[in-house]
Biotite code that builds the C-alpha atoms (Angstrom):
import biotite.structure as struc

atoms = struc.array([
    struc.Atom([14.532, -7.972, 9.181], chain_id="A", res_id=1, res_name="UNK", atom_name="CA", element="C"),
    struc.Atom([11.753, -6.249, 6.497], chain_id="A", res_id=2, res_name="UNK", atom_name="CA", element="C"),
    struc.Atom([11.415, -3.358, 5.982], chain_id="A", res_id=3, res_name="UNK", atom_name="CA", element="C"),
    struc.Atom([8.676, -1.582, 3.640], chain_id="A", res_id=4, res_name="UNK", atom_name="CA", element="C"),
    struc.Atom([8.884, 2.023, 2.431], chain_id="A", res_id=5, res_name="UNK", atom_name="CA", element="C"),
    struc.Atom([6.219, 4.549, 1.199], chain_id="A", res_id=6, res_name="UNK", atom_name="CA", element="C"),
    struc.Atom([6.621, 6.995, -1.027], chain_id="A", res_id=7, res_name="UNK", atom_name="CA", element="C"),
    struc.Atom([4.117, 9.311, -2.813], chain_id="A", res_id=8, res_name="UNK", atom_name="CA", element="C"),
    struc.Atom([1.897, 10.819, -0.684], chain_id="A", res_id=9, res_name="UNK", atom_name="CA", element="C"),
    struc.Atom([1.085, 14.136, -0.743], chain_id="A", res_id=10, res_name="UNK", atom_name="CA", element="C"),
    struc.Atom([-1.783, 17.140, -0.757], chain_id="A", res_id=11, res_name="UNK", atom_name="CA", element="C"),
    struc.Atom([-4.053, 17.145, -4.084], chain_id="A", res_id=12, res_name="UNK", atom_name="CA", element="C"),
    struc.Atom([-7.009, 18.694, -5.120], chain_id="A", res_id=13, res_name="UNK", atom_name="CA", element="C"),
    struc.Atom([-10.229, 17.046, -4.981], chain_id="A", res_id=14, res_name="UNK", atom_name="CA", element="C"),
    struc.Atom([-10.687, 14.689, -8.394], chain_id="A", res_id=15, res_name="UNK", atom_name="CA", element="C"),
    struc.Atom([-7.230, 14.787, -8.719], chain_id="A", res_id=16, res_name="UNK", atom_name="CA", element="C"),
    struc.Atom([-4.957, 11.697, -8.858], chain_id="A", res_id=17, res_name="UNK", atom_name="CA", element="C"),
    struc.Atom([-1.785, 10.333, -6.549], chain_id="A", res_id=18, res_name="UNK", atom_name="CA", element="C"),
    struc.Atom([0.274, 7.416, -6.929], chain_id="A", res_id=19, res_name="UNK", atom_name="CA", element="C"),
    struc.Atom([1.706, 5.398, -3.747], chain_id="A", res_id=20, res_name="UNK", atom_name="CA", element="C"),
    struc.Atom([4.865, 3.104, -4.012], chain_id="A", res_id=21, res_name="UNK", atom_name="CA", element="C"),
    struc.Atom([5.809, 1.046, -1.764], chain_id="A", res_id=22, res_name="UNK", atom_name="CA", element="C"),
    struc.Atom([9.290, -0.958, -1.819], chain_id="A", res_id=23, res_name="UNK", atom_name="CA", element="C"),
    struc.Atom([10.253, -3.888, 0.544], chain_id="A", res_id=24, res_name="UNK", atom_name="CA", element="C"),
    struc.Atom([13.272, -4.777, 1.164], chain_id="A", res_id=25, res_name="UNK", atom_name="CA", element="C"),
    struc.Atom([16.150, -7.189, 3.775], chain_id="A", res_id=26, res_name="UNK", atom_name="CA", element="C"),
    struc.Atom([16.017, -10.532, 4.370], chain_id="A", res_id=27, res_name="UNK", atom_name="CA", element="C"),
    struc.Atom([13.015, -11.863, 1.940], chain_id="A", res_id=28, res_name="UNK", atom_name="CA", element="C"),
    struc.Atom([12.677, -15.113, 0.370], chain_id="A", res_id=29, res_name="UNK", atom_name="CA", element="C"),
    struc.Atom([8.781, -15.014, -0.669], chain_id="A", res_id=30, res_name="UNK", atom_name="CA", element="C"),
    struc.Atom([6.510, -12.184, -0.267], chain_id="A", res_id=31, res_name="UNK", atom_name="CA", element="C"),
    struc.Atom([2.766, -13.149, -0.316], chain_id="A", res_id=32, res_name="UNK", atom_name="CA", element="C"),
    struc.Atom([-0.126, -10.970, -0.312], chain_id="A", res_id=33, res_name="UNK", atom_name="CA", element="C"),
    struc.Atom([0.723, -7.686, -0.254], chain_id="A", res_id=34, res_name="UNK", atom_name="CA", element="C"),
    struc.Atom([-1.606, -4.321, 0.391], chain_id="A", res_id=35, res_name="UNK", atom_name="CA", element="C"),
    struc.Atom([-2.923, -0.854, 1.206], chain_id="A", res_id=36, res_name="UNK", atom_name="CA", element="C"),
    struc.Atom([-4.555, -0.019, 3.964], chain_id="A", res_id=37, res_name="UNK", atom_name="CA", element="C"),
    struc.Atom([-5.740, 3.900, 5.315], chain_id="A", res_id=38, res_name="UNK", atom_name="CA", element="C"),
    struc.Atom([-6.215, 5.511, 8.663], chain_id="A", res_id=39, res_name="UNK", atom_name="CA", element="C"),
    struc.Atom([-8.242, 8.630, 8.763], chain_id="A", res_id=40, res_name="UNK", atom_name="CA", element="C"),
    struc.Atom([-8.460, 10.728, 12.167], chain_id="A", res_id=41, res_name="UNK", atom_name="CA", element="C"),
    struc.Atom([-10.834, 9.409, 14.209], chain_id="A", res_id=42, res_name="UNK", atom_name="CA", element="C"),
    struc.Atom([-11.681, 5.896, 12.526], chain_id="A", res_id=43, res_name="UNK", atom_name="CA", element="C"),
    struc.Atom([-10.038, 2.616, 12.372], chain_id="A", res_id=44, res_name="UNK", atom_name="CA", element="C"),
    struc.Atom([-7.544, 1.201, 9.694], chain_id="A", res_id=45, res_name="UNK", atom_name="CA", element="C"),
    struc.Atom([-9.107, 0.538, 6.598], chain_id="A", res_id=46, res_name="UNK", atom_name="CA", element="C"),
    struc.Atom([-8.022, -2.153, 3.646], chain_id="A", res_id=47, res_name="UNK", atom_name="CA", element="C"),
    struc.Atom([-7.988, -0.167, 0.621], chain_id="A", res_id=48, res_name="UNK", atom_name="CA", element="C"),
    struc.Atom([-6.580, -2.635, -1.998], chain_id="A", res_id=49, res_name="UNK", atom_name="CA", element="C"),
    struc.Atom([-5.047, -5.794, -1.898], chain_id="A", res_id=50, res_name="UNK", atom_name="CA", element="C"),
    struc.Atom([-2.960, -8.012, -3.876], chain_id="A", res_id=51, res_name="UNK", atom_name="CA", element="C"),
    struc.Atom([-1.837, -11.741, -4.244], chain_id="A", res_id=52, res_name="UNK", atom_name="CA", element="C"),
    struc.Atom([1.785, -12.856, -5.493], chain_id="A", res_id=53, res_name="UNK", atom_name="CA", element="C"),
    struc.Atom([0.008, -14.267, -8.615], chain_id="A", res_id=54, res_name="UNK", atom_name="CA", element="C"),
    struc.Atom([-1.355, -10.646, -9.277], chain_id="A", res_id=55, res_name="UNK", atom_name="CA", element="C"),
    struc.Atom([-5.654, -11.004, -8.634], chain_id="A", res_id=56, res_name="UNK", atom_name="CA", element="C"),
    struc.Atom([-6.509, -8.059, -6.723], chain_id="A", res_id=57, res_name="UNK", atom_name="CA", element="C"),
    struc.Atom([-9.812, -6.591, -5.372], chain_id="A", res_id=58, res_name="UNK", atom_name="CA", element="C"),
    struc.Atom([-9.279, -3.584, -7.706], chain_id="A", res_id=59, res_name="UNK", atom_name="CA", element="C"),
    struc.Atom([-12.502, -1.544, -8.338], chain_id="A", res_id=60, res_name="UNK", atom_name="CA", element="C"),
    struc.Atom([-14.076, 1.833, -8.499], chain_id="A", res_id=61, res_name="UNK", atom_name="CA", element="C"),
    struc.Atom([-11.289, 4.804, -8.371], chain_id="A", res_id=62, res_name="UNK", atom_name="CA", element="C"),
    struc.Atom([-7.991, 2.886, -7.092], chain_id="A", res_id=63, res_name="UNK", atom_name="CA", element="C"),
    struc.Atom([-5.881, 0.653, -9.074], chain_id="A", res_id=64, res_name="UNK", atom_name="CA", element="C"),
    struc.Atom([-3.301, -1.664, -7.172], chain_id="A", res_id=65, res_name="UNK", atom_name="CA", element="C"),
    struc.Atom([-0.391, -3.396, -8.807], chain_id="A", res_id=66, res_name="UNK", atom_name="CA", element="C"),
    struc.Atom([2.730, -4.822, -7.478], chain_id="A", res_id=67, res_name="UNK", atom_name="CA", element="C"),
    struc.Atom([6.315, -5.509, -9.409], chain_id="A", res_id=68, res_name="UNK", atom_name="CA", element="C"),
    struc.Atom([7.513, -9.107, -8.327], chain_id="A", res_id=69, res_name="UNK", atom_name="CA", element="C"),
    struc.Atom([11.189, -8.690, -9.637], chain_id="A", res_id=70, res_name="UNK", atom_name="CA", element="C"),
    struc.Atom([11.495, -5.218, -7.745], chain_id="A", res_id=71, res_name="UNK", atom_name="CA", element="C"),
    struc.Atom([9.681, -6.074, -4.523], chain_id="A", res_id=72, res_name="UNK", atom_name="CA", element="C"),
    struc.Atom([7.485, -2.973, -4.916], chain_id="A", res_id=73, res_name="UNK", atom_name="CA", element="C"),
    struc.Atom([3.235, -2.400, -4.794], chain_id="A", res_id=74, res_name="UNK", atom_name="CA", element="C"),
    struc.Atom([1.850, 0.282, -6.069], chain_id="A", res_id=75, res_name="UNK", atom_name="CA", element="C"),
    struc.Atom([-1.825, 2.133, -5.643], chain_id="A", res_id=76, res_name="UNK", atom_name="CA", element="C"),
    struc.Atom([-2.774, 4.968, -9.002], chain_id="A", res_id=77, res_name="UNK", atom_name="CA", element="C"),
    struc.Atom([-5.362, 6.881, -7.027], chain_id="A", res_id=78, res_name="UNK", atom_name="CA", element="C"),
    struc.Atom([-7.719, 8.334, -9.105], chain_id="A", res_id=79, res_name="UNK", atom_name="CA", element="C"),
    struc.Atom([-10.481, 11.100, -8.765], chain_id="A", res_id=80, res_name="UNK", atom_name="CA", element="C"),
    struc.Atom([-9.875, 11.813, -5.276], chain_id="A", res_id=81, res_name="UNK", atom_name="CA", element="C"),
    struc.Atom([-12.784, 13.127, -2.926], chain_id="A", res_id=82, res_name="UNK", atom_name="CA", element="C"),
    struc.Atom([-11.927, 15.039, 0.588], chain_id="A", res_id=83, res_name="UNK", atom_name="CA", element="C"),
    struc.Atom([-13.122, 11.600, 2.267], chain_id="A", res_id=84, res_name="UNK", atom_name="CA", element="C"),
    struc.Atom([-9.922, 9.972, 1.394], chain_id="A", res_id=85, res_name="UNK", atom_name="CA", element="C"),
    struc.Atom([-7.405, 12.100, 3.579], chain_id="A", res_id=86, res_name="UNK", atom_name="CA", element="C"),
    struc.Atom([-5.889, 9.830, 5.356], chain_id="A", res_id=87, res_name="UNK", atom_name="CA", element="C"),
    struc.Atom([-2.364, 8.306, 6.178], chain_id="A", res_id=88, res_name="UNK", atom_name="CA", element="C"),
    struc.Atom([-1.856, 5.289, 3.966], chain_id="A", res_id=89, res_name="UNK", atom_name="CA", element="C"),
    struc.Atom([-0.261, 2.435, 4.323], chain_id="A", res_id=90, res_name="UNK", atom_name="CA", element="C"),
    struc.Atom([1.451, -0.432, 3.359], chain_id="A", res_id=91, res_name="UNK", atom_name="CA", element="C"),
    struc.Atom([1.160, -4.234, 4.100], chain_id="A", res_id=92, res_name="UNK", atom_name="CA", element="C"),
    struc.Atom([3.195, -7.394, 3.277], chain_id="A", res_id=93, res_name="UNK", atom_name="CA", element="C"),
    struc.Atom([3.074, -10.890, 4.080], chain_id="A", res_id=94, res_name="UNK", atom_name="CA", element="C"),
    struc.Atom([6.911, -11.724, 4.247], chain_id="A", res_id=95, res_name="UNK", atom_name="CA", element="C"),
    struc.Atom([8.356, -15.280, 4.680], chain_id="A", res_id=96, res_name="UNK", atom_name="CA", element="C"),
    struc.Atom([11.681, -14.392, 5.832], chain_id="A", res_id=97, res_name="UNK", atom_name="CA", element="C"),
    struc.Atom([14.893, -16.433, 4.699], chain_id="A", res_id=98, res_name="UNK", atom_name="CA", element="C"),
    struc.Atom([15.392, -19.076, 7.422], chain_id="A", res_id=99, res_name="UNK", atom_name="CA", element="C"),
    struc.Atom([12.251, -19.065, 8.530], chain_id="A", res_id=100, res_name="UNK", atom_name="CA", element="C"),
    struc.Atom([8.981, -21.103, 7.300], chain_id="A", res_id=101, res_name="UNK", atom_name="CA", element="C"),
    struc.Atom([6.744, -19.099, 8.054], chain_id="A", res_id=102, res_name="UNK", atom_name="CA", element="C"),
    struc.Atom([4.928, -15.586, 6.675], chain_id="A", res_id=103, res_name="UNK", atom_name="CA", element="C"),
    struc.Atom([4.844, -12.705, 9.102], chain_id="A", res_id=104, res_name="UNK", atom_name="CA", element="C"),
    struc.Atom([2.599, -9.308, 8.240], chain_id="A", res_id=105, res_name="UNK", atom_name="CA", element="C"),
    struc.Atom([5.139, -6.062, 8.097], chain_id="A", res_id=106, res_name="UNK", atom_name="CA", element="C"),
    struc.Atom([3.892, -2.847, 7.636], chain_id="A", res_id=107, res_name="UNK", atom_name="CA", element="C"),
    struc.Atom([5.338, 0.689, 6.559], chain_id="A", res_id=108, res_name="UNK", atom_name="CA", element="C"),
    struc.Atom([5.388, 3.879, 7.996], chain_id="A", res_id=109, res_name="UNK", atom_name="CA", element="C"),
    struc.Atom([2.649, 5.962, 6.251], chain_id="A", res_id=110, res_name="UNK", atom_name="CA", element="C"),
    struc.Atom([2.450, 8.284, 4.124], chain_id="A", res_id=111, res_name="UNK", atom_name="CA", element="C"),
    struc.Atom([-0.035, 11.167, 4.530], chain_id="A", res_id=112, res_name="UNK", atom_name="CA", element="C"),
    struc.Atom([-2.576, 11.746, 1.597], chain_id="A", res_id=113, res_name="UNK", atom_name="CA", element="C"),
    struc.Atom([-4.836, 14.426, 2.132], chain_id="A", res_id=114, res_name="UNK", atom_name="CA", element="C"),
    struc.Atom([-7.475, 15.831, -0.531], chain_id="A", res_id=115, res_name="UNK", atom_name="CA", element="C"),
    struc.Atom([-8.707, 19.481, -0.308], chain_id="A", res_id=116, res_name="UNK", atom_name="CA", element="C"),
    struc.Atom([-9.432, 22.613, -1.912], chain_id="A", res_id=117, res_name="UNK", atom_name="CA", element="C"),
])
């Protein structure tokens, strides 16, 4: 079993910054693309960022992902936050398993990121 865990999340003022961690963790033998994603109230999930194993992203505008390949971890620096990105976050991992041949798509928990005054 997988199992990915958020941390960061929190309440910030608008233009203010967050950072989101994620780590994953159990039975892993490769992880593959790995990524954020964000639900707001009322509107579907939303990719945010995402990132390959060999580290090219879709990075652009005010959010930065990275990811730590020794430590199993992906991160997202949020920057110059705007009320429109309260949302729960979350994050995404294409896991091949040990034993298995195959990748399978795991996903955290959430963490709530809300932007106001």
């Amino acid at each position: 079993q997988v199992q990915l865990v958020e941390s960061g999340g929190g309440l910030v003022q608008p233009g203010g910054s967050l950072r989101l961690s994620c780590a994953a963790s159990g039975s892993i033998f490769l992880i593959g693309t790995m990524g954020w994603y964000r639900q707001a109230p009322g509107k579907q999930r939303e990719l945010v960022a995402i990132i390959t194993s060999g580290g090219a992203s879709n990075n652009v505008g005010r959010f930065t992902i990275s990811r730590d390949n020794t430590k199993n971890t992906v991160t997202l620096q949020m920057n110059s936050l705007k009320p429109e990105d309260t949302a729960v976050y979350y994050c995404n991992a294409r896991v091949r398993s040990r034993g298995t041949s195959y990748y399978a798509d795991y996903w955290g928990q959430g963490t709530q990121v809300t932007v106001s005054a």
